[in-house]
DRENGU-932121 format. One record per residue (C-alpha): residue in one letter; x, y, z. Coordinates in steps of 0.02 Angstrom, whole numbers, padded with zeros to 5 digits, always signed. Each point is the difference from the previous one (the first is absolute). Layout:
<recs>
AXYZ...
</recs>
This chain:
<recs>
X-04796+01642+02570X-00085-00062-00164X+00133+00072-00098X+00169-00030+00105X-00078-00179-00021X-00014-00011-00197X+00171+00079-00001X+00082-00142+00102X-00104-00124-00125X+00074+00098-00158X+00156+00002+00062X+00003-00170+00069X-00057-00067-00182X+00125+00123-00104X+00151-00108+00096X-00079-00147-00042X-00013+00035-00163X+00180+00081-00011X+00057-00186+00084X-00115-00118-00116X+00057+00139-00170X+00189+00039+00042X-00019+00169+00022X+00054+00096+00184X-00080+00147+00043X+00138+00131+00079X-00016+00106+00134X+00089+00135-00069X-00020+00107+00166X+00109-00138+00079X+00117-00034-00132X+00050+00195+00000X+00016-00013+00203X+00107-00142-00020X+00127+00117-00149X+00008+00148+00133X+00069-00113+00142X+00133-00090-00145X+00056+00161-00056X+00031+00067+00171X+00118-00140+00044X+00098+00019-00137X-00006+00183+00014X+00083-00012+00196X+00108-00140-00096X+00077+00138-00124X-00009+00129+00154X+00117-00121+00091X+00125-00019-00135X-00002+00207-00037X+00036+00041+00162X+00233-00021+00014X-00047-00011+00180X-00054-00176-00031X+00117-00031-00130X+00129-00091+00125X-00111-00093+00081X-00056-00065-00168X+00149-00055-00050X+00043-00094+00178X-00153-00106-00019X+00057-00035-00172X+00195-00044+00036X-00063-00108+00160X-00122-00102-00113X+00158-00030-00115X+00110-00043+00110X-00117-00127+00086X-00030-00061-00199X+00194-00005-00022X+00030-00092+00167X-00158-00130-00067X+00087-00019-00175X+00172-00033+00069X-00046-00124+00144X-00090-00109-00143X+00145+00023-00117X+00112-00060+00134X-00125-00149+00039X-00006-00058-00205X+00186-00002+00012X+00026-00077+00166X-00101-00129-00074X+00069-00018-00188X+00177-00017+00085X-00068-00146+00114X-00052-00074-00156X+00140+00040-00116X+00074-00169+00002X-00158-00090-00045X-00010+00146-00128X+00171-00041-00092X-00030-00163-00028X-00065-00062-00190X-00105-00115+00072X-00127+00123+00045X+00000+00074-00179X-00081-00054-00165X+00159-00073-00104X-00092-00105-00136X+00068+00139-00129X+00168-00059+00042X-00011-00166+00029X-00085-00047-00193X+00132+00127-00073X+00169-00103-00034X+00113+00141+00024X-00051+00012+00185X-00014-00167+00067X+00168-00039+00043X+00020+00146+00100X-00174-00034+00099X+00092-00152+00054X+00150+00096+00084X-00145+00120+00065X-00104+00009+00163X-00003+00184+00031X-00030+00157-00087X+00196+00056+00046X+00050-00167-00069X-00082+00024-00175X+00096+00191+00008X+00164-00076+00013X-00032-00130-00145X-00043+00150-00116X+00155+00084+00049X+00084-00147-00019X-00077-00040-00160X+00025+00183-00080X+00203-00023+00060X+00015-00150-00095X-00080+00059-00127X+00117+00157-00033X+00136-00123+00036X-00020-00113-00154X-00046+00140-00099X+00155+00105+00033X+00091-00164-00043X-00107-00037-00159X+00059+00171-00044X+00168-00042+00024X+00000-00164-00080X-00082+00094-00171X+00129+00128-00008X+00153-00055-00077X-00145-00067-00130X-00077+00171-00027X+00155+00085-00010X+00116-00119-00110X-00039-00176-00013X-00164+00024-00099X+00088+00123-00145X+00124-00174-00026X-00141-00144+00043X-00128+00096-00107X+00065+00131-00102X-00107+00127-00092X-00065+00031-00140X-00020+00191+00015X+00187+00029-00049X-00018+00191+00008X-00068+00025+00190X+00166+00004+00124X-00018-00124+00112X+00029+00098+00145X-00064+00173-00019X-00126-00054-00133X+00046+00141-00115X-00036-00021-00190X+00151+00025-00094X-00105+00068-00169X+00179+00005-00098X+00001-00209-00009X-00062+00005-00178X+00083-00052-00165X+00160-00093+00024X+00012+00034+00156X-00123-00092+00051X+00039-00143-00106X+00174-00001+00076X-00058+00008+00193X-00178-00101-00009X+00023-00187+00043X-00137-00049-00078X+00050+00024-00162X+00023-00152-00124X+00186-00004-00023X+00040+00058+00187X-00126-00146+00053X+00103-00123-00100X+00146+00044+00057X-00004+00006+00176X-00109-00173+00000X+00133-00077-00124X+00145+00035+00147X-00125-00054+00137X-00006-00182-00090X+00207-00013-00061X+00089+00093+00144X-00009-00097+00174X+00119+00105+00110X+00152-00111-00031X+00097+00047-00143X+00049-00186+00001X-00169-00036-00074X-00126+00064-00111X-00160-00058-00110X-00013+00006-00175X-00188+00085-00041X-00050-00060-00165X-00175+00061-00007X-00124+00150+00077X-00164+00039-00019X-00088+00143+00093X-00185+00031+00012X-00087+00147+00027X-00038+00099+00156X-00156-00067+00093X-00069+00144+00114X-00143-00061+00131X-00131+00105+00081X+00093-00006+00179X+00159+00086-00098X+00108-00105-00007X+00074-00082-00172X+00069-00175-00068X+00111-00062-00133X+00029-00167-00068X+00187-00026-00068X+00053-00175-00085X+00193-00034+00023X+00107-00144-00096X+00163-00033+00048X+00134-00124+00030X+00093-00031+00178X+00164-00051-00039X+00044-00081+00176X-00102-00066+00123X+00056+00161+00117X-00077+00117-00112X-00151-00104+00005X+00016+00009+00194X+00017+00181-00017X-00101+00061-00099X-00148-00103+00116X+00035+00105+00138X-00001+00146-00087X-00144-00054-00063X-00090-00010+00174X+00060+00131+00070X-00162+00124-00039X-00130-00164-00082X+00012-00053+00197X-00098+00083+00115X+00118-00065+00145X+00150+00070-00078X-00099+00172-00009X-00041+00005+00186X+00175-00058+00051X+00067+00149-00111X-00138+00124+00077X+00044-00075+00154X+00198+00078-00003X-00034+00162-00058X-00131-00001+00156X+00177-00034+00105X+00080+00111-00103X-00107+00137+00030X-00001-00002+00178X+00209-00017-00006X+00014+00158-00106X-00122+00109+00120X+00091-00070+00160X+00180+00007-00067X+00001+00167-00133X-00081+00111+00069X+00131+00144-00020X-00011-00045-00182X-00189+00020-00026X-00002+00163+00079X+00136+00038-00108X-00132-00045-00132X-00133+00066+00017X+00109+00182-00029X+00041-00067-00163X-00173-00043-00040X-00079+00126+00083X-00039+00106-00186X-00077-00173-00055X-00088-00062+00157X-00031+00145+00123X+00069+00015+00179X-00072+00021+00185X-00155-00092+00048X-00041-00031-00189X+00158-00116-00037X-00032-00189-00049X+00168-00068+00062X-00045-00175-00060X-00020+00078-00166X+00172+00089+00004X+00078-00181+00040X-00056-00093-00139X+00030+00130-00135X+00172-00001+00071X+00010-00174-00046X-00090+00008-00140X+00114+00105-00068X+00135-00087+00068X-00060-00165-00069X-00048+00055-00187X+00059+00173-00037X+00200-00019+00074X-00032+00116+00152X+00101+00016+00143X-00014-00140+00147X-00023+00071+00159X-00111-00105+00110X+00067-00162-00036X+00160-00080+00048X+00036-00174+00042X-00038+00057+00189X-00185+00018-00029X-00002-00162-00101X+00080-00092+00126X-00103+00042+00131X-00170+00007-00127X+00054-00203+00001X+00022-00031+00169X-00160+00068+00028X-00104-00093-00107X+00067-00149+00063X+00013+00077+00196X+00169-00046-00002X+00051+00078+00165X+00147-00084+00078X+00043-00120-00140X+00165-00009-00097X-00009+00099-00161X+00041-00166-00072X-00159-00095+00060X-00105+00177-00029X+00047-00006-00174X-00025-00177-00011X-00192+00019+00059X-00003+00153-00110X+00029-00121-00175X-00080-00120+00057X-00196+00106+00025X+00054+00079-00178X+00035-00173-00069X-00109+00019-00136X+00050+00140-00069X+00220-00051+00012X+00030+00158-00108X-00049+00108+00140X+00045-00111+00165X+00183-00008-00051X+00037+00161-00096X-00045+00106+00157X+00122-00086+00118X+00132-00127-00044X+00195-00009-00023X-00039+00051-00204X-00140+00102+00045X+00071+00117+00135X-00056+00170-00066X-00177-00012+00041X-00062+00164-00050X+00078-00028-00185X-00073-00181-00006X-00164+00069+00052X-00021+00131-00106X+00061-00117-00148X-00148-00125+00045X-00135+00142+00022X+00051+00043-00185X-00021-00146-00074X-00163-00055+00111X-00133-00028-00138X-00181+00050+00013X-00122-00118+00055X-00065-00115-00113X-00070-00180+00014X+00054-00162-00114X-00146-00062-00132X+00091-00133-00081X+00182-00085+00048X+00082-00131-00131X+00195-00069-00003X+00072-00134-00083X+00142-00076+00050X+00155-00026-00140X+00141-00107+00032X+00160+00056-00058X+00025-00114-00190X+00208-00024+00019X+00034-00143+00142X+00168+00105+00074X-00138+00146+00053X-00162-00113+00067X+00005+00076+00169X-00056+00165-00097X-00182+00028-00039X-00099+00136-00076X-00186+00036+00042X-00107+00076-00143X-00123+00119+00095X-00180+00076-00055X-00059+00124+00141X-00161+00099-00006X-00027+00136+00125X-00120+00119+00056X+00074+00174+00034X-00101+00113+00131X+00007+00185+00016X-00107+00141+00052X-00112+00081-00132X-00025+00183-00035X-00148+00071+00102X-00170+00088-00062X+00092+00152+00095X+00149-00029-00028X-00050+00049-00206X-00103+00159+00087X+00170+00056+00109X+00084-00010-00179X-00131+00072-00115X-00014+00131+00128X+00186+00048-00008X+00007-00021-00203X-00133+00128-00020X+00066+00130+00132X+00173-00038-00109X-00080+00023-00162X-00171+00081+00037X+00070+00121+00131X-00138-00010+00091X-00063-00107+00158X-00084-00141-00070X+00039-00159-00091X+00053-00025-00161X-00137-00106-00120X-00016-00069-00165X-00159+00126-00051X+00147+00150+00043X+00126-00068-00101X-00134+00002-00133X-00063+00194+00031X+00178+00027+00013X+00038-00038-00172X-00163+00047-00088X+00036+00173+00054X+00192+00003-00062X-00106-00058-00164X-00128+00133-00014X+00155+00149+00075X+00098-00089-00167X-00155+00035-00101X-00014+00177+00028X+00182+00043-00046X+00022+00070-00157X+00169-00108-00047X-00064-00169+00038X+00133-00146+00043X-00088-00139-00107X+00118-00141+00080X-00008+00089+00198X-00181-00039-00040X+00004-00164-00060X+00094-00049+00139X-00128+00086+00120X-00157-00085-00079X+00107-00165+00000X+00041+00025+00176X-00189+00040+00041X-00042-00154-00097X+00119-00122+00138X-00060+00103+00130X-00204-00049-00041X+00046-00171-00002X+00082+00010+00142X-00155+00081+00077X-00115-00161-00046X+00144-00152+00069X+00033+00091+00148X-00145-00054+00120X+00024-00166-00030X+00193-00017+00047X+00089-00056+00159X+00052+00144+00104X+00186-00042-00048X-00044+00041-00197X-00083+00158+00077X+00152+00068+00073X+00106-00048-00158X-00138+00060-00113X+00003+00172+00100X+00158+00031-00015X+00013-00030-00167X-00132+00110-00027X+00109+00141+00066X+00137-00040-00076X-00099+00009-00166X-00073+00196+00049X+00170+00045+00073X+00108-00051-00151X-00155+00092-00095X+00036+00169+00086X-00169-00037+00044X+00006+00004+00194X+00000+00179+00079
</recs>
C-alpha cells in the first residue's frame, strides 16, 4: 500500500510539474487505442465506396443533397431579383448615384440638366454621338471642294514637280522645262502679276503698270510661304479704279472667300444630285489614275475634271447652265420664286464680288459654265494689302474735266503653300531610285562618291581625257559646296538644289 501510495504522489507531482513547465506527459497506450478505432472508420469508409453495390446509393444521397442545394440557390436568386425589380425605379434614377465627376466637368453639365434617370443620360449620349457625326460629315463636306481644288488656286504650291492629284514626281521637270512650266520663276512672276494689275475683265478698260518690285519667297515653319510685291500704276478712268478695287478684294477679303467657298459647296451638291450618269462615266476614264470599286474617291474624280476643265482646256461634262441655275437657287433657297427675283437675291449676296454675281447669270452673262470657268482662271491667290495709296489727277484740258486719272502704289502680300520636310524626302527618294537605281534617296554626300569614283575609274585608264577630268573635279568642286549650303536652305531651294544636282550627274553620264 506504501508503494501504490508514493506512485499516486509521483505521479500526481510529474502533472504538476508538466502544467507549471509546459510539458504533457502522453499516454501513449491511449493515444495508439484512439489510431486503431480512426483507422477502422475510415477503413469501413473505403469498404463502402469499393463495394458497386453501394455505388447507387452513393450517388442518390449525393444528387438529393444537390438538388435540395439547387432548389436553395434558385429560390434566393429569385428573391434578390424579385426584390432588385421592386426597386429598379429608385435604382435608375441619378439621384441615388455619386455625379460630382460630372457635374464640375463642363462638357457634362448641360446634359445633367436634361437628366433624371440613368435611361435619360443614355439617350443624351446617343443623341450627342448623332450630332456629332452629323457636323462632322458636313465639316467634311464643307472642306472638300477646298481639298480638292480651291486650295491649288487660293494657295498654290511651291513644289511644282509633285501632281497635284496623284502626287507623282515628274523627275523630267528640269532645265528649260522647268523654267517654262514653274510659276515661280522671275519673268513668269512678272508677267502674270503685270496682267493681274492692267487687265480688269473689260476690254473697255485697262491700267497702265509703270513699276514692279518682287521680294523673295518667305517660307514659315507651319509651311506655308509669303511674298511682298510693290505695284505702280495709273487708272485712266474712274471705272478702272472701280474695277480694279473689286478685283482687288476679291481674295484680300475673307468674306469674299467664304461667299466663293460657299458656291462651290452648292455646286458640289448640284453636280452629285444632277450628273450622276456622268461621274460614273468617270470614274472608267480615270479608273488607270484613281482605282475603281470600293477604293474610288469620287470627289477626287470631280474636281480633277474641273481642274482640268478649268486650266488645262479639258472637256466640260458636269457643268451646264442647269446645275448653275439650280447651284443659285439653292444658295439663296429660292424655291417658288421667279427666276427674275432668284437671280436678283443671287447678285445681290455676291454684291461684293460684281465680277462673279453677274457673269454667272444675267442677259450678257447667260453661259454660266463659260463665265465660271473664266472667273476661276483668273481668281488670284490669297494675299492681304500692306500699304494702299492713290492720288487723284484731274484731267489739265477744260473740254475733258469730267475725266480723271488715279496714280496707284499697291503693296501686297502673296500667300502660298511651302514645300514640305517630306515633300524634299518623296523627291530625293525618287531622284536617287532614277539616278542611283536603288531604293533610297538621293543626297549631296552621293553625288560626291559618285563623282570621286568617275575620278579615280579616269585615273586608272591608260589614255587619260585631261578636259573629261577637269570637268569632273570642277563638277566635284560645285557639288562640295553644295554639300556645306544645303542644311541651311528652305525646303523649296532643297528641291531645286536636288534636282539640279541630277541634272549635273545625268548630263555627266554620271548617274547609272
Amino acid at each position: 500500500m506504501a508503494d501504490q501510495s508514493t506512485e499516486k504522489k509521483v505521479l500526481q507531482q510529474s502533472a504538476e510539474i508538466g502544467l507549471k513547465t509546459g510539458k504533457i506527459k502522453i499516454d501513449f497506450k491511449k493515444v495508439a487505442s484512439f489510431l486503431d478505432t480512426l483507422t477502422m472508420y475510415f477503413s469501413k469508409i473505403y469498404n463502402f465506396f469499393r463495394d458497386n453495390k453501394n455505388n447507387s446509393k452513393m450517388m442518390l444521397v449525393i444528387a438529393v443533397i444537390t438538388s435540395g442545394l439547387a432548389l436553395y440557390f434558385a429560390a434566393q436568386l429569385y428573391q434578390e431579383v424579385t426584390y432588385l425589380n421592386e426597386k429598379s425605379s429608385e435604382l435608375t434614377k441619378l439621384s441615388n448615384y455619386d455625379l460630382r465627376s460630372m457635374q464640375e466637368d463642363i462638357t457634362t453639365q448641360s446634359i445633367l440638366k436634361n437628366s433624371d434617370t440613368i435611361s435619360d443620360l443614355l439617350q443624351e449620349n446617343t443623341t450627342t454621338q448623332w450630332e456629332i457625326t452629323k457636323y462632322t460629315d458636313y465639316l467634311n463636306a464643307l472642306q472638300v471642294p477646298y481639298t480638292y481644288l480651291l486650295q491649288y488656286i487660293y494657295l498654290p504650291s511651291l513644289n511644282v514637280w509633285k501632281e497635284k492629284y496623284t502626287n507623282k514626281i515628274d523627275v523630267d521637270l528640269v532645265g528649260l522645262k522647268f523654267l517654262e512650266k514653274n510659276p515661280y520663276n522671275d519673268i513668269t512672276l512678272l508677267q502674270k502679276r503685270w496682267d493681274f494689275f492692267k487687265n480688269l475683265g473689260d476690254n473697255n478698260e485697262s491700267n497702265d503698270v509703270v513699276d514692279m518690285q518682287i521680294g523673295d519667297f518667305t517660307e514659315d515653319s507651319s509651311g506655308f510661304f509669303s511674298m511682298p510685291i510693290t505695284v505702280s500704276f495709273v487708272a485712266n478712268s474712274k471705272r478702272a479704279f472701280l474695277l480694279l478695287s473689286d478685283k482687288l478684294s476679291e481674295t484680300s477679303n475673307k468674306e469674299n472667300v467664304s461667299l466663293i467657298n460657299e458656291f462651290f459647296y452648292y455646286l458640289r451638291g448640284e453636280i452629285k444630285k444632277g450628273k450622276e450618269q456622268e461621274i460614273k462615266a468617270l470614274e472608267s476614264s480615270y479608273a488607270t489614275i484613281f482605282g475603281s470599286g470600293e477604293e474610288i474617291n469620287q470627289d477626287k474624280i470631280i474636281w480633277y475634271h474641273l481642274y482640268n476643265r478649268i486650266f488645262n482646256g479639258g472637256k466640260n461634262t458636269l457643268i451646264d447652265n442647269n446645275i448653275i441655275d439650280k447651284t443659285i437657287k439653292s444658295i439663296i433657297s429660292c424655291n417658288n420664286e421667279s427666276d427674275e427675283i432668284c437671280y436678283y437675291k443671287f447678285r445681290e449676296r455676291y454684291r461684293n464680288i460684281p465680277t462673279f454675281g453677274y457673269l454667272l447669270w444675267t442677259d450678257f452673262g447667260s453661259n454660266g459654265a463659260e463665265n465660271l470657268k473664266k472667273f476661276i482662271a483668273n481668281l488670284p491667290p490669297i494675299f492681304s494689302i500692306k500699304a494702299f495709296e492713290f492720288n487723284k489727277t484731274l484731267s489739265p484740258t477744260l473740254s475733258d474735266v469730267s475725266n480723271s486719272t488715279y496714280q496707284w502704289k499697291v503693296t501686297i502680300v502673296v500667300y502660298g503653300r511651302s514645300a514640305s520636310s517630306e515633300e524634299v524626302e518623296e523627291i530625293a527618294e525618287v531622284l536617287g531610285t532614277k539616278c542611283l537605281w536603288e531604293d533610297r534617296p538621293l543626297t549631296i554626300q552621293d553625288g560626291i562618291n559618285v563623282v570621286q569614283s568617275a575620278i579615280v575609274k579616269l585615273s586608272d585608264l591608260n589614255k587619260i581625257d585631261k578636259t573629261y577630268g577637269d570637268n569632273l573635279r570642277e563638277l566635284k568642286w560645285l557639288i562640295e559646296q553644295l554639300n556645306v549650303d544645303y542644311p541651311t536652305l528652305s525646303n523649296y531651294k532643297k528641291t531645286i538644289k536636288l534636282f539640279e544636282l541630277y541634272r549635273m550627274l545625268s548630263d555627266a553620264g554620271l548617274c547609272k
